[in-house]
Structures are given as C-alpha cells and as structure tokens.
C-alpha positions in Angstrom: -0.5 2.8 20.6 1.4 5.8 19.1 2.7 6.0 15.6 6.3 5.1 16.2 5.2 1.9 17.7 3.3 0.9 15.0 5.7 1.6 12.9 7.2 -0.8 14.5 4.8 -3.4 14.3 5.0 -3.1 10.8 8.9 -3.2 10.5 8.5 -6.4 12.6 7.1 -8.4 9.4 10.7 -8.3 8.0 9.2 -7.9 4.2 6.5 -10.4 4.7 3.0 -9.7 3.5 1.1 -8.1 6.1 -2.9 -6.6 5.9 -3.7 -3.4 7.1 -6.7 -1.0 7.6 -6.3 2.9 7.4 -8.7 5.4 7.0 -7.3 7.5 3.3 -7.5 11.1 2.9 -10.6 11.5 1.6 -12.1 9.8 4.4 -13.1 6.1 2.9 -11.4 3.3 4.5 -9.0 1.4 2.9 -7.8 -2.6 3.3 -4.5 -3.5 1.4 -2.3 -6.1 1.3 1.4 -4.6 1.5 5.0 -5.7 2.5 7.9 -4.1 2.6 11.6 -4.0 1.4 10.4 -4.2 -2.2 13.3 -2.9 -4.5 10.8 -3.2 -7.8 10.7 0.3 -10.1 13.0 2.1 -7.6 14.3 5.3 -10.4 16.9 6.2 -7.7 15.4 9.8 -7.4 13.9 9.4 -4.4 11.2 11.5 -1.9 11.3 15.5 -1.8 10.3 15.0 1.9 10.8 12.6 4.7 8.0 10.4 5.2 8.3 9.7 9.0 8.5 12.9 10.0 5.0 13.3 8.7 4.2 9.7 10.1 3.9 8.5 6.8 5.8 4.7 6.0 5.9 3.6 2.2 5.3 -0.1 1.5 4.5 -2.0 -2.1 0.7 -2.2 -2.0 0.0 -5.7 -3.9 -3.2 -4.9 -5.4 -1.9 -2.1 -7.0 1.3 -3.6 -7.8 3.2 -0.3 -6.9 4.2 2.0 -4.0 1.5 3.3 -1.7 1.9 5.6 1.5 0.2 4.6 4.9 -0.9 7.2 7.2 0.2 6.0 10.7 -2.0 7.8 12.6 -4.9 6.7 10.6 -4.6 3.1 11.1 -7.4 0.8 12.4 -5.8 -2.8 12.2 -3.0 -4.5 11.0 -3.2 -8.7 10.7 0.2 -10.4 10.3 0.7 -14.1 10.6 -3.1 -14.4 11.2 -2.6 -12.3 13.7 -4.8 -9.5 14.1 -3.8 -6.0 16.6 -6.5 -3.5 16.5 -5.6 0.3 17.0 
C-alpha cells in the first residue's frame, strides 16, 4: 500500500475516531487515537510547508488533546470501525 492510499484510508473515517500505529522519528512506536476535521485551537496562521508533499497528514491526537503529525510511510496499522488493515 503506498502513502497516497493510506491517506486515503484515513480520509475515509470522515472525522470519526480512528487508531493508528506509526513508527515516530526517534524510532519508538507510537499508538494514538486521532480523528480528523477538528477545528479546536486553529490561530489561522497555518503550516510553513505542505504536509503531503512530505507525506505527512495532521489529525487531533486525543490523548494529547492537540494536533499531531502522522508519518505516512511509517505506519504499521490503522483500526477503524473495529476494523483492523495492517501495512
């Protein structure tokens, strides 16, 4: 599965909570519980880069209660609607 089409995947939940599993930059795996489409604490400044174009897709990260970049190309599952797609 390439990035766009998880991307995909994970446009498909429509702002419903969704788990996923990514591997973080420093190498430790990471499990959050995310959605997306939150408007919460948007400043209206915006990002100084595009995420996609470095397959990066923002989504509210509930445990954190803020915003929280997923690397697409270091994802290892996704469960949505106890659903679960392994990459």
């Amino acid at each position: 599965m390439n990035t766009q089409q998880i991307a995909e995947v994970i446009k498909s939940t429509k702002g419903r909570f969704f788990s996923v599993s990514f591997v973080k930059k420093d190498g430790s795996v990471r499990n959050m519980t995310a959605r997306l489409g939150v408007k919460k604490n948007i400043k209206g400044i915006g990002l100084k880069f595009n995420p996609t174009e470095r397959d990066l897709m923002v989504v509210w990260a509930m445990d954190k209660e803020n915003y929280r970049m997923i690397n697409l190309k270091t994802i290892k599952s996704i469960k949505f609607k106890k659903q679960i797609i392994n990459i």
